[in-house]
PAMITOR-901151 format. One record per residue (C-alpha): x negated, y negated, z negated; residue in three letters; residue number from 1. Coordinates in steps of 0.001 Angstrom, whole numbers, plus 524288, in hexadecimal, padded with zeros to 5 digits. Example, Ala and Ser with C-alpha at 12.3 -4.5 7.8 and 13.67 -1.06 7.14 Angstrom:
REM residues 2
ATOM      xx      yy      zz   res     n
ATOM   7CFF4   81194   7E188   ALA     1
ATOM   7CA9A   80424   7E41C   SER     2
REM end
This chain:
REM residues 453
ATOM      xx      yy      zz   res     n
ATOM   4DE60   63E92   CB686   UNK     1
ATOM   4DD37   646B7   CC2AE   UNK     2
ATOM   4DCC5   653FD   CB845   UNK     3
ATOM   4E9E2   64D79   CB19B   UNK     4
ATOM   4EFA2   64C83   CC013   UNK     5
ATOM   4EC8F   65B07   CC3C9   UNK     6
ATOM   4F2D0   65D6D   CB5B6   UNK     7
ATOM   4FF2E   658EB   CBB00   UNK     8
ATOM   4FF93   65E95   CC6EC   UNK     9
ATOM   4FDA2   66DA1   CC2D6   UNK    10
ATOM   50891   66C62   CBA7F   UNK    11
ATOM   5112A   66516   CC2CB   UNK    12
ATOM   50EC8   66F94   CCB60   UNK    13
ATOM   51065   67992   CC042   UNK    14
ATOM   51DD3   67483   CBE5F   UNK    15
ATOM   52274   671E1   CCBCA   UNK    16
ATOM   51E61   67C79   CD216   UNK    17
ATOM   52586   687DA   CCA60   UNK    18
ATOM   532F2   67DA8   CCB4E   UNK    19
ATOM   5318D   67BC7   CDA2C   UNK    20
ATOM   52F98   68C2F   CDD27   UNK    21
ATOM   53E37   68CD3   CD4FE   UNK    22
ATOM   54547   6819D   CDCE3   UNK    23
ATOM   5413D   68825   CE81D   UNK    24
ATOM   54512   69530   CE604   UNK    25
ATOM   552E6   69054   CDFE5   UNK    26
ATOM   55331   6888C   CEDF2   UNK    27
ATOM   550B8   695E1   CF479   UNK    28
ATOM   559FD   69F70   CECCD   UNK    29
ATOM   56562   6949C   CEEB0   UNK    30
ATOM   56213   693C0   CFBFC   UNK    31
ATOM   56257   6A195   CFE40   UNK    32
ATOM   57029   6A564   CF53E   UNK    33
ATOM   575A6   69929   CFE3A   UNK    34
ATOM   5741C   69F51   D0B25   UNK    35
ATOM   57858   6ADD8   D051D   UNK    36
ATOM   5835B   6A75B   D016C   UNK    37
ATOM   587D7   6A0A3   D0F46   UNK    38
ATOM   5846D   6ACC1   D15D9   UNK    39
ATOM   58DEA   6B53F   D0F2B   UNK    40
ATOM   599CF   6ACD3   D0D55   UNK    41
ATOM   5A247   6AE66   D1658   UNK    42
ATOM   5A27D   6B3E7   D2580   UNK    43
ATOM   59FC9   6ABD4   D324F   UNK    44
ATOM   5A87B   6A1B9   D3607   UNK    45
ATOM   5AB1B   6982D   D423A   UNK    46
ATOM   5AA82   68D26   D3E92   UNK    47
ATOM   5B0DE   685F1   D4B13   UNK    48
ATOM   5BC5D   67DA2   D4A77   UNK    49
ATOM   5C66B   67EAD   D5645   UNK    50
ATOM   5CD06   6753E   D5E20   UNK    51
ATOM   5D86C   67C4D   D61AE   UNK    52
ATOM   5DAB3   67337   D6D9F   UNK    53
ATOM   5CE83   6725B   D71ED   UNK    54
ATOM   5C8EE   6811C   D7386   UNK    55
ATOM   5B873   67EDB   D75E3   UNK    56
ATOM   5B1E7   6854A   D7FDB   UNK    57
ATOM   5AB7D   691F6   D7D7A   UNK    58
ATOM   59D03   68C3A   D7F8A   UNK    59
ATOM   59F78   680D8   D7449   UNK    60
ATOM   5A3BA   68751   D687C   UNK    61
ATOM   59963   68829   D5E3A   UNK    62
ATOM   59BE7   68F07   D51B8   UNK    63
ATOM   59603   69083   D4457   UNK    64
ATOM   594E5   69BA5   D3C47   UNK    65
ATOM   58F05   69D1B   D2E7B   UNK    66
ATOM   586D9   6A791   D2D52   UNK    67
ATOM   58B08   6B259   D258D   UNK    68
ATOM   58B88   6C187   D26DD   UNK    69
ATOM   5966F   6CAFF   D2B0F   UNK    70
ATOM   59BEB   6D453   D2051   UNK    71
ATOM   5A41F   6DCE6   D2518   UNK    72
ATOM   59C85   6E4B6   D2D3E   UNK    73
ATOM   59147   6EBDC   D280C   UNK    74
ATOM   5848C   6E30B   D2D9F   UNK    75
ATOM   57AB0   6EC72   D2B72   UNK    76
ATOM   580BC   6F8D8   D32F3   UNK    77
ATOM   57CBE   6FDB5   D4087   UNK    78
ATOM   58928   7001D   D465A   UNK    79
ATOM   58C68   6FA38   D5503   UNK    80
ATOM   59511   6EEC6   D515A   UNK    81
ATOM   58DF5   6EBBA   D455D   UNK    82
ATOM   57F74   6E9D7   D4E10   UNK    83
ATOM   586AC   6E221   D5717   UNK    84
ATOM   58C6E   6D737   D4CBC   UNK    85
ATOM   5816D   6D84A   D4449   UNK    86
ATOM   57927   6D1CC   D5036   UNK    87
ATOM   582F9   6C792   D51E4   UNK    88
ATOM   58285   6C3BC   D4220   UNK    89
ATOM   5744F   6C30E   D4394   UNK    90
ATOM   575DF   6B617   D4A5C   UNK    91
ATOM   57BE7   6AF3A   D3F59   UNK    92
ATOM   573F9   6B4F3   D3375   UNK    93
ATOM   569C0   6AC08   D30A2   UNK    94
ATOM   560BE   6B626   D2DF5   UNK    95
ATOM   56089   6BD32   D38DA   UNK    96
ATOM   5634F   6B270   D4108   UNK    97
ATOM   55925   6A49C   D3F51   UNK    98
ATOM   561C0   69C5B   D464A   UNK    99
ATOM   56D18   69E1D   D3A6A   UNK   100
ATOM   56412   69C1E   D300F   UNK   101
ATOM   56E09   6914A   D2CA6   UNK   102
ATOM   57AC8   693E6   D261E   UNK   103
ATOM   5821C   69169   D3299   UNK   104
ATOM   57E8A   692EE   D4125   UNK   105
ATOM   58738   68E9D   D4C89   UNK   106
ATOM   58696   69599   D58E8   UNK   107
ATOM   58DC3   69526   D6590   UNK   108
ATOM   5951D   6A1F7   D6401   UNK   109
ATOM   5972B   6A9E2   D70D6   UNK   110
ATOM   59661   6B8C8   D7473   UNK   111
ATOM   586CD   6B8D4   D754B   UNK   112
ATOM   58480   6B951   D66E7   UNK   113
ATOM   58CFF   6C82E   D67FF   UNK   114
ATOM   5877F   6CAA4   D7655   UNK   115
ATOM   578A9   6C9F1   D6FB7   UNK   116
ATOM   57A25   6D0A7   D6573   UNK   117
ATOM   5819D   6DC6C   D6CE9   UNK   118
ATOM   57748   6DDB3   D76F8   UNK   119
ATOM   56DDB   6DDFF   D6C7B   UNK   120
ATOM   574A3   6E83F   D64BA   UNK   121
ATOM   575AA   6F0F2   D6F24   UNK   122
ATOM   567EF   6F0BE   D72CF   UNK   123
ATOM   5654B   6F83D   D673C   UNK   124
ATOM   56094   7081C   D698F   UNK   125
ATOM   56BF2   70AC4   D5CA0   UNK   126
ATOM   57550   70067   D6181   UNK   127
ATOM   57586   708FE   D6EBB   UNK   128
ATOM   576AC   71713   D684C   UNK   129
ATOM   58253   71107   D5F55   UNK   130
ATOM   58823   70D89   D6B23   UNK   131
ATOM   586FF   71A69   D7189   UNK   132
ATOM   58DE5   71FBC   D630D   UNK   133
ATOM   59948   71938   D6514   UNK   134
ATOM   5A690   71F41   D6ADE   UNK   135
ATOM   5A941   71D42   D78C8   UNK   136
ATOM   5B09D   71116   D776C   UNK   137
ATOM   5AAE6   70A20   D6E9A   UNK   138
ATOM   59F14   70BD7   D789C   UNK   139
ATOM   5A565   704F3   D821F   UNK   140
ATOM   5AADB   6FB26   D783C   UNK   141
ATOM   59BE4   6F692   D733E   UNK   142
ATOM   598AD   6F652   D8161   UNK   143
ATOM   59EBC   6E89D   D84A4   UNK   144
ATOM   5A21F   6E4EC   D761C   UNK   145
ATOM   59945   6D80B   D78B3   UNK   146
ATOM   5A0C7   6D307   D8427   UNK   147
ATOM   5AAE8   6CA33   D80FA   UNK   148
ATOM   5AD08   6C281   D8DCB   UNK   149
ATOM   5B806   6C8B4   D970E   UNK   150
ATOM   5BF43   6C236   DA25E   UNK   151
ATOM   5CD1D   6BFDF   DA0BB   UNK   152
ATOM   5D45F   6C635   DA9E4   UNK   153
ATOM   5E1D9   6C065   DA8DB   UNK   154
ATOM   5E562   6B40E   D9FBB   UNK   155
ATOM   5F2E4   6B03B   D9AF8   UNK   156
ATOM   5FA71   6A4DC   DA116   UNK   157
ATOM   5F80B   69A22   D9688   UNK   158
ATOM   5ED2B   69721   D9090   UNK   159
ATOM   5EEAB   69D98   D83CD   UNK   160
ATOM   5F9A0   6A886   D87DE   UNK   161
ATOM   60594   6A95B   D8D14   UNK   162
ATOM   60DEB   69D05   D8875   UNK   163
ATOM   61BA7   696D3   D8825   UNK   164
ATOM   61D6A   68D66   D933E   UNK   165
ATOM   61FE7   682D3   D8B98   UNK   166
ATOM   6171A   68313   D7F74   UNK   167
ATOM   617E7   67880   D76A6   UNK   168
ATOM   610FF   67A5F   D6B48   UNK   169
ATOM   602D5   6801F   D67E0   UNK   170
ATOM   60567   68F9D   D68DB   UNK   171
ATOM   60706   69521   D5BBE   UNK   172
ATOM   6021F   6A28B   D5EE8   UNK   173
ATOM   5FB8C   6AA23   D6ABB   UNK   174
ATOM   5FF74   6B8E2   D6B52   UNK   175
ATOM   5F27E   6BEDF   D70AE   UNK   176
ATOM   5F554   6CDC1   D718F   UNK   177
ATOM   5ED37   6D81A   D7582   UNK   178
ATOM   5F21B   6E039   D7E7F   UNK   179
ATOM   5ED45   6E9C9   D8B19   UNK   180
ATOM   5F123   6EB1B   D991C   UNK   181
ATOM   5FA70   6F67A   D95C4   UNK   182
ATOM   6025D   6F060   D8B7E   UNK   183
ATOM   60BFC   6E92E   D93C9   UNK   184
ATOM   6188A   6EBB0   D8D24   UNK   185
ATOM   61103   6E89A   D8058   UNK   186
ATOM   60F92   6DCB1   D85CD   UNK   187
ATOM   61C3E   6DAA2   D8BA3   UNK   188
ATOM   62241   6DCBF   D7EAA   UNK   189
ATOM   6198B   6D23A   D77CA   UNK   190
ATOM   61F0F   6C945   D8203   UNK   191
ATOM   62CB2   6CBFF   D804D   UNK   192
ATOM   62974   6CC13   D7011   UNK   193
ATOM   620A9   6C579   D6624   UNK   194
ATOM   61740   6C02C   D70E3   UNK   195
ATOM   6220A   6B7ED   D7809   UNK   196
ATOM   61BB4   6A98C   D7C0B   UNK   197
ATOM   62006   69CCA   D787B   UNK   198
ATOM   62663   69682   D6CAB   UNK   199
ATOM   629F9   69FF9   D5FFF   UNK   200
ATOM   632ED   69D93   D5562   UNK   201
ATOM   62E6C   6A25D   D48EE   UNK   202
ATOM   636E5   6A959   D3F02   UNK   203
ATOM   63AD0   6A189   D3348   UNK   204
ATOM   63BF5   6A9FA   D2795   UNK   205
ATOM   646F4   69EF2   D216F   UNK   206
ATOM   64E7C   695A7   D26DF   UNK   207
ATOM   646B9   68ABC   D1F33   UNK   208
ATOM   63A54   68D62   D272D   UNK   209
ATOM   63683   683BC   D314F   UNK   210
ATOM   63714   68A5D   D3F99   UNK   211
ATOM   62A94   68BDF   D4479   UNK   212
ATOM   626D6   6924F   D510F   UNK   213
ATOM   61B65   692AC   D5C82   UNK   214
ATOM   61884   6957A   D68A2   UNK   215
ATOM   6119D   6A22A   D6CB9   UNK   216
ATOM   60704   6A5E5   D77B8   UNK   217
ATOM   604DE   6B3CD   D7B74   UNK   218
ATOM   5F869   6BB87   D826D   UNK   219
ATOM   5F613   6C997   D8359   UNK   220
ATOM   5E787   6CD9F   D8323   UNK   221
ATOM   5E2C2   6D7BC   D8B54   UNK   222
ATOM   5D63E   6DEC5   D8FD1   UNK   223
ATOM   5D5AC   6E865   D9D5A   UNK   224
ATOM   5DA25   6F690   D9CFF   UNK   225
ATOM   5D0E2   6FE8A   DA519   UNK   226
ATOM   5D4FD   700A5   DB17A   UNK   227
ATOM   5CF6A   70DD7   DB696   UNK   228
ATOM   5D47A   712C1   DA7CB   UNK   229
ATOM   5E35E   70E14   DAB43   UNK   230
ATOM   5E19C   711BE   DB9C2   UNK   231
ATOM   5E67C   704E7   DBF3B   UNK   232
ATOM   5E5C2   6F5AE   DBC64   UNK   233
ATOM   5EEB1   6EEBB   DB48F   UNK   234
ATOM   5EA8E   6E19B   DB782   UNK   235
ATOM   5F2E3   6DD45   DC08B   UNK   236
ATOM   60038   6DFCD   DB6AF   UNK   237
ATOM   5F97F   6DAA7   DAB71   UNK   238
ATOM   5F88A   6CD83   DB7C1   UNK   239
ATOM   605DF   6CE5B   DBA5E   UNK   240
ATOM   60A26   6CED6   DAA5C   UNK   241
ATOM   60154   6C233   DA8A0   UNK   242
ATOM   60859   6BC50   DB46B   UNK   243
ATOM   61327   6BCFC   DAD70   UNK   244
ATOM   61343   6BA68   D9D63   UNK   245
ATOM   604A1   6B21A   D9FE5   UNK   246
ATOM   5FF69   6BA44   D9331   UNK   247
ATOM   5F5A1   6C33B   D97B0   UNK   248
ATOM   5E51B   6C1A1   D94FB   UNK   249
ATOM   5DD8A   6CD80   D97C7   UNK   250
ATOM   5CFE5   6CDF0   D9898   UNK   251
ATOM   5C735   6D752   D9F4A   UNK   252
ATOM   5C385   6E0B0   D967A   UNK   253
ATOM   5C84A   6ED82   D93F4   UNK   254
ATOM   5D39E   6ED9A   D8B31   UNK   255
ATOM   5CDD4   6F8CC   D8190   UNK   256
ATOM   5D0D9   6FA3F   D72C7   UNK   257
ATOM   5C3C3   6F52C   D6FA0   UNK   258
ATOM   5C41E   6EAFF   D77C7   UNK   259
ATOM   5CF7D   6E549   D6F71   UNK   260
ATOM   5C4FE   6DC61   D68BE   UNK   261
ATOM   5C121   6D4E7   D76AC   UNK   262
ATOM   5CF19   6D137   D767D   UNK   263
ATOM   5CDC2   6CABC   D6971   UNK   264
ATOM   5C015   6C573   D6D8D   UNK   265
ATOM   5C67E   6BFC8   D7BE2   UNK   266
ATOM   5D368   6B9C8   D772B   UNK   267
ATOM   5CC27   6B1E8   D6E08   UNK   268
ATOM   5C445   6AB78   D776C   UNK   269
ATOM   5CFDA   6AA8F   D8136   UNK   270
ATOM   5D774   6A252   D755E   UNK   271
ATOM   5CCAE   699C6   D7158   UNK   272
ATOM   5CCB7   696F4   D7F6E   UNK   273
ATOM   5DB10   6942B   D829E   UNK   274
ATOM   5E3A9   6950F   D7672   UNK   275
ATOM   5DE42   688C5   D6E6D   UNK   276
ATOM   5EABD   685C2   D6874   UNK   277
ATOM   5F110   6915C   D659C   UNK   278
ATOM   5F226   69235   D55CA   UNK   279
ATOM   5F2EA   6A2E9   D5452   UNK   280
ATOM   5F146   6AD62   D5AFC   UNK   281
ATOM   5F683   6BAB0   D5A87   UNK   282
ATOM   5ECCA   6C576   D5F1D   UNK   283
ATOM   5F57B   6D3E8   D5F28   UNK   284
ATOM   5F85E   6DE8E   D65A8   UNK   285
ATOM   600D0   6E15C   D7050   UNK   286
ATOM   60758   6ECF9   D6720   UNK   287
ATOM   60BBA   6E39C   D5A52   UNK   288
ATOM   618E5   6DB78   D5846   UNK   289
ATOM   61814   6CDB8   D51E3   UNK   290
ATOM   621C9   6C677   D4A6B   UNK   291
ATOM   61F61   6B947   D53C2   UNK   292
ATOM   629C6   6AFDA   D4BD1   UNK   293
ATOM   624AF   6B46C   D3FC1   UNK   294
ATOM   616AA   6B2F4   D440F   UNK   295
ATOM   61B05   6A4BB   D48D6   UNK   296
ATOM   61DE1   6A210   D3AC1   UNK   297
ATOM   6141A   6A807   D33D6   UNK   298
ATOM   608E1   6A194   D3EEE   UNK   299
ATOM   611CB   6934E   D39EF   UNK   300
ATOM   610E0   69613   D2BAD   UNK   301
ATOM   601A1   69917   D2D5B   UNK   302
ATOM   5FFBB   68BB0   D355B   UNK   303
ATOM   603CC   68485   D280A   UNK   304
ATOM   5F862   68916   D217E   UNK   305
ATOM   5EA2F   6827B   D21FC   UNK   306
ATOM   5E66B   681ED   D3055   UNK   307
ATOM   5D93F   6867B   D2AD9   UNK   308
ATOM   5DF20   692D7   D28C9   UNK   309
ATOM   5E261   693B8   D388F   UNK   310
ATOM   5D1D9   69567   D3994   UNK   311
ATOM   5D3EF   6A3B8   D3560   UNK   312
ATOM   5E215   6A5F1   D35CF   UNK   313
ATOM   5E2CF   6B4F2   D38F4   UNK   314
ATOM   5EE4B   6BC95   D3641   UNK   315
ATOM   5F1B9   6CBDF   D34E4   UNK   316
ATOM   5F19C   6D90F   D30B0   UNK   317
ATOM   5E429   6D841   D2959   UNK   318
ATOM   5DCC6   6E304   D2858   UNK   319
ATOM   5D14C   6E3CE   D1E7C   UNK   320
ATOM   5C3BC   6EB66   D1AC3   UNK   321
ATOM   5C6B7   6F4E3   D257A   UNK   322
ATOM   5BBF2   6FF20   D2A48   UNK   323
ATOM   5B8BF   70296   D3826   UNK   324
ATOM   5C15B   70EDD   D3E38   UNK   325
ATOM   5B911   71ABA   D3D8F   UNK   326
ATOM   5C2A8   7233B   D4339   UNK   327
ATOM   5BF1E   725B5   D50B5   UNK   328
ATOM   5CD76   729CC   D5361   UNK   329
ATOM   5D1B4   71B42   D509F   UNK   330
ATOM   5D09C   71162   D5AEC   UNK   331
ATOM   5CBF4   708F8   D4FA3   UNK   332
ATOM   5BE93   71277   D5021   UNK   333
ATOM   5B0F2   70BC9   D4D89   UNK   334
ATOM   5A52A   71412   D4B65   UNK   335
ATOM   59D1A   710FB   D40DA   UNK   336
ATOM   59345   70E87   D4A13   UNK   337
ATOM   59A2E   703B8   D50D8   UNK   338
ATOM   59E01   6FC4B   D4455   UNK   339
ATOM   59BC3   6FC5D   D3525   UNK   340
ATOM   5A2EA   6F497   D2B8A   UNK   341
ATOM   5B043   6F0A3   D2849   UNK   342
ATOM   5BAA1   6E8F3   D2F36   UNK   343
ATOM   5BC52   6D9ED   D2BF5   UNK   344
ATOM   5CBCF   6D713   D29F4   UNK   345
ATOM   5D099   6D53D   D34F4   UNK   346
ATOM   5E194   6D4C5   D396E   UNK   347
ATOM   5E459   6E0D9   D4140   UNK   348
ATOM   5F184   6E785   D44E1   UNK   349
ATOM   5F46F   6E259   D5348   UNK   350
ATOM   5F4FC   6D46D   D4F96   UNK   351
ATOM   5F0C5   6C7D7   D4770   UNK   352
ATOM   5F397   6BA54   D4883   UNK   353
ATOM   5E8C7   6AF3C   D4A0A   UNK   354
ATOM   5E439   6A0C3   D4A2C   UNK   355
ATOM   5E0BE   69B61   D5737   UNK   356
ATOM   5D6AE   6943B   D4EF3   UNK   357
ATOM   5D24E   6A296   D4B67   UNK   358
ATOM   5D338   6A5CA   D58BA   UNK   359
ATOM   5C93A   69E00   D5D4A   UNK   360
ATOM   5BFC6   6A11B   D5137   UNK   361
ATOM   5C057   6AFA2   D523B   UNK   362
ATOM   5BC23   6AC77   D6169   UNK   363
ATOM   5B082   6A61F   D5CDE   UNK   364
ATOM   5AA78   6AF85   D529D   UNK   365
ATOM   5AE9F   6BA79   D59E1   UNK   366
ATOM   5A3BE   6B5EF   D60BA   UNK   367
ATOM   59982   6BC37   D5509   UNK   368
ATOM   5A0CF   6C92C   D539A   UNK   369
ATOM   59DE7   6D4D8   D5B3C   UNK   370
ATOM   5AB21   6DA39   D62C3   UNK   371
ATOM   5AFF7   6E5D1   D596E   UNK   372
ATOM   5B9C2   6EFB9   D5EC3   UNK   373
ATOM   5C4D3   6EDFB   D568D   UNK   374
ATOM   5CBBC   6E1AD   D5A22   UNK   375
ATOM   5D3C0   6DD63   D4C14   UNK   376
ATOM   5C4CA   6E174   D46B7   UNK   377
ATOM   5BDA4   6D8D7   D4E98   UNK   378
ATOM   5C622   6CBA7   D4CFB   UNK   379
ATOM   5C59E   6D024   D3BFC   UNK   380
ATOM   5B64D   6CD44   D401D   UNK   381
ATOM   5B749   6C189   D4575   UNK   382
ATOM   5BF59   6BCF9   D3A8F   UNK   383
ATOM   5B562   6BF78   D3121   UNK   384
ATOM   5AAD2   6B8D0   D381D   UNK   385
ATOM   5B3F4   6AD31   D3774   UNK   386
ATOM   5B514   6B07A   D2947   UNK   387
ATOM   5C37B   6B031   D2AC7   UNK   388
ATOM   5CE92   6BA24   D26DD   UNK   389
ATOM   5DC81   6C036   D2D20   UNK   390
ATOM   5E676   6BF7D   D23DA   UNK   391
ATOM   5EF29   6CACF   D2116   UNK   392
ATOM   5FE54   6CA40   D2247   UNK   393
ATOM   60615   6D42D   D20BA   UNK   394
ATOM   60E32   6D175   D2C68   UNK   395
ATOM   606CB   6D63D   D3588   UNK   396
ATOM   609D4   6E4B7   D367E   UNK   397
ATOM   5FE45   6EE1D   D3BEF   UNK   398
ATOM   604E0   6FAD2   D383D   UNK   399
ATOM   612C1   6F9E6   D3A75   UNK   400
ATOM   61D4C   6F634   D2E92   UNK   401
ATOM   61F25   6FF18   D22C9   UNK   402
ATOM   62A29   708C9   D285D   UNK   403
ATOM   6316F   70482   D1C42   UNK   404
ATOM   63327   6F80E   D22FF   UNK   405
ATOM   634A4   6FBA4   D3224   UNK   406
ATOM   64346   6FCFA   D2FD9   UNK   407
ATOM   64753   6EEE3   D2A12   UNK   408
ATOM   64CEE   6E54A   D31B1   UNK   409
ATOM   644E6   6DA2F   D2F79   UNK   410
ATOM   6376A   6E0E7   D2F7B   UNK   411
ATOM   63143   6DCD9   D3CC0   UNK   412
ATOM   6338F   6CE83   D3701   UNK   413
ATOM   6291F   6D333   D2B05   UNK   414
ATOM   61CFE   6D29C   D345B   UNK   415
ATOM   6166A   6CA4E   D3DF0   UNK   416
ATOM   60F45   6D541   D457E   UNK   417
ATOM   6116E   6E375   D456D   UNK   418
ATOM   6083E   6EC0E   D4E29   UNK   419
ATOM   60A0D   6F701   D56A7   UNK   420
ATOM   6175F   6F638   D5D7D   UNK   421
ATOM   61B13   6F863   D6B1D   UNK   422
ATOM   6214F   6F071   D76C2   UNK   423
ATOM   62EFD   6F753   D73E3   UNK   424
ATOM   62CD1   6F4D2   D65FD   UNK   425
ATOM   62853   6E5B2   D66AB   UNK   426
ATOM   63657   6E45B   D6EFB   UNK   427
ATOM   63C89   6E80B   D647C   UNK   428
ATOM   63725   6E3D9   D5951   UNK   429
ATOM   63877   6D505   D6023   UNK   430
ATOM   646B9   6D733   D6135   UNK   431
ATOM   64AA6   6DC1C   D541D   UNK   432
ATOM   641E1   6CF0F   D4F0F   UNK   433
ATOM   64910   6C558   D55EB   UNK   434
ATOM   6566A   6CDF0   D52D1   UNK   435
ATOM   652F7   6CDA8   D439F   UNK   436
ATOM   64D95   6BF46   D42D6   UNK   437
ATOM   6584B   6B918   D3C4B   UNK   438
ATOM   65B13   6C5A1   D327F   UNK   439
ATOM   64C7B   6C505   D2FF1   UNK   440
ATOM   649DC   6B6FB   D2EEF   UNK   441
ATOM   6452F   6B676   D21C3   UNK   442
ATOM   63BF9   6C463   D21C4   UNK   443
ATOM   62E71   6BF0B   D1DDF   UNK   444
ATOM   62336   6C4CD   D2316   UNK   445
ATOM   61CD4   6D05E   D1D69   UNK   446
ATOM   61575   6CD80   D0FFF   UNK   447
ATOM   608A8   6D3CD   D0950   UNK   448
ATOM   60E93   6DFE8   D0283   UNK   449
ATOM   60881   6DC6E   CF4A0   UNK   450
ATOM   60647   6E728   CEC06   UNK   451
ATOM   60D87   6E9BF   CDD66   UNK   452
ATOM   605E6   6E9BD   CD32B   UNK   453
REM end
């Protein structure tokens, strides 16, 4: 009996044995193809929803991010910009990092995550002789490229911009324009132009449209010229001009090309802090003319959409798969030692058009990208770490109109931005709009030129 029993066991364990080795290496490989799977989907993404009445504090907002890696850039290179971020990614690949072994990992997302990872970085003997490689000002740019924290100097009137008096609706749209200390008649013509305050009509294009409208804020966002460089102070006009139109924020830092990116960085915080019911915002330049009735309508006709959509509603001249300037003539220029890789899309050209919801998203993942020197660049990054897109539309003009079309009548009614014109020209070009609104009531905007076959 007891040789019968032994029998049965050897070949039970014959059998089993061989079966058990397979179910556990099927468990493993599907295990395994799982997790290659979720880590290559798609990019990071916030995944915080807003109150828009009720803005949290700084110190309570948590966030969640699935774990996945960056593309664009190349991971594996040495170059400045590429060290920095690849420290920062570290913390949410669950190799590298233990404590994201799981597919998602919420942190508490403030600057310290980009603060350690600098000060690491540049501890490194190659980090430091890169740093001597680079040109003069892009030396002084890496120098404080960590610190995002910079006292305002002077803050606008309201709350969220300068305002009508009596506002009585949820603002539509907040005009935040950069802008330096020097610019004043760029910013006197804004004023007097597309950036006037208060309620908007927007331009029906039949008479069987439904009048829509909304009301505007405006806020001009400046850094500090130097000082000894100018050979006097300019504070106390740029005072006196916020005395008066209440539209003014300035921080103190110096108001460089480079530095173009801090304004980005700061307004974003300064909205998520004050603005929490302002649908869109416009961030442009002080040099660009927009089409504000049309943009009323379009901003309406977008609103009827899913309000999903408004989580990543970025609008623009898109520009896509572009390289890194090597010219060191251009003031585009980065060295190959400062960054390698391509561009993300991102909406360039002296203006684009965003959610507030957006607003307040890019503030938070902003948060895990290191501060790159080209401004429209540096917001395309933050988009894809939200895995979120700008759209393209045509009517938003970065290089002027075709000259076949400078001459017609109704052509400034085409577009909803067009980039580099002066404070003469923006006079102008405001009065022959409202001259030709009637005779151009029915111009759509400009269309995608589609190509014959």
């Amino acid at each position: 009996m007891a040789r019968h029993y032994c029998g049965l066991r050897n070949l039970l364990i014959c059998v089993c044995t061989p079966f058990c080795c397979l179910l556990l290496l099927f468990t493993y490989a599907a295990i395994t193809i799982s997790l290659s799977l979720n880590r290559v989907s798609s990019l990071p993404r916030v995944l915080v929803t807003y109150n828009p009445r009720s803005v949290l504090p700084e110190s309570r907002k948590n966030v969640s991010l699935p774990v996945v890696p960056t593309t664009f850039w190349e991971h594996q290179s040495s170059a400045y910009w590429n060290q920095l971020q690849r420290g920062v990614d570290g913390h949410f690949n669950p190799i590298l990092n233990t404590k994201s072994r799981n597919r998602s990992v919420t942190v508490h997302l403030d600057d310290s995550l980009l603060r350690k990872s600098f000060f690491e970085a540049i501890r490194m003997d190659h980090m430091k002789k890169k740093r001597e490689e680079l040109p003069p000002a892009m030396q002084r740019y890496v120098s404080h490229m960590q610190r995002r924290s910079y006292p305002i100097l002077i803050q606008p009137n309201g709350a969220c911009g300068a305002k009508a008096k009596h506002e009585e609706r949820t603002p539509l749209i907040l005009f935040a324009i950069k802008s330096s200390e020097l610019n004043i008649k760029n910013r006197q013509a804004i004023r007097q132009t597309w950036g006037q305050v208060g309620w908007v009509q927007g331009q029906k294009n039949s008479s069987n449209e439904e009048e829509v409208g909304g009301y505007v804020r405006r806020v001009f966002l400046l850094g500090k010229e130097n000082s000894q460089f100018l050979g006097t102070d300019l504070s106390h006009l740029l005072h006196a001009e916020n005395r008066r139109y209440g539209d003014i924020l300035q921080w103190d830092f110096e108001d460089a090309f480079f530095n173009l990116t801090l304004k980005d960085v700061l307004f974003w915080s300064w909205f998520s802090r004050n603005c929490g019911q302002t649908l869109f915002v416009f961030k442009g330049d002080d040099d660009v003319f927009v089409n504000t009735p049309k943009l009323i309508s379009y901003l309406h006709e977008e609103l009827k959409k899913p309000q999903a959509r408004m989580k990543e509603f970025m609008v623009g001249d898109v520009i896509g798969d572009a390289m890194p300037i090597r010219s060191k003539t251009s003031k585009y220029f980065i060295p190959d030692s400062f960054y390698k890789g391509i561009y993300p899309s991102y909406a360039g050209g002296g203006g684009v058009v965003y959610s507030g919801q957006l607003a307040r998203r890019l503030h938070h993942i902003s948060k895990t990208v290191h501060l790159y020197p080209i401004d429209d660049v540096f917001v395309g990054m933050c988009m894809r770490r939200l895995n979120a897109h700008p759209v393209h539309h045509p009517a938003f003009l970065t290089f002027d109109f075709p000259s076949t079309e400078k001459e017609e009548p109704c052509t400034d009614h085409t577009v909803l931005l067009v980039h580099k014109r002066g404070p003469e020209q923006l006079l102008e070009m405001w009065a022959e709009l409202n001259r030709t609104r009637t005779q151009c009531r029915d111009v759509p905007l400009r269309a995608p030129v589609t190509k014959k076959p």
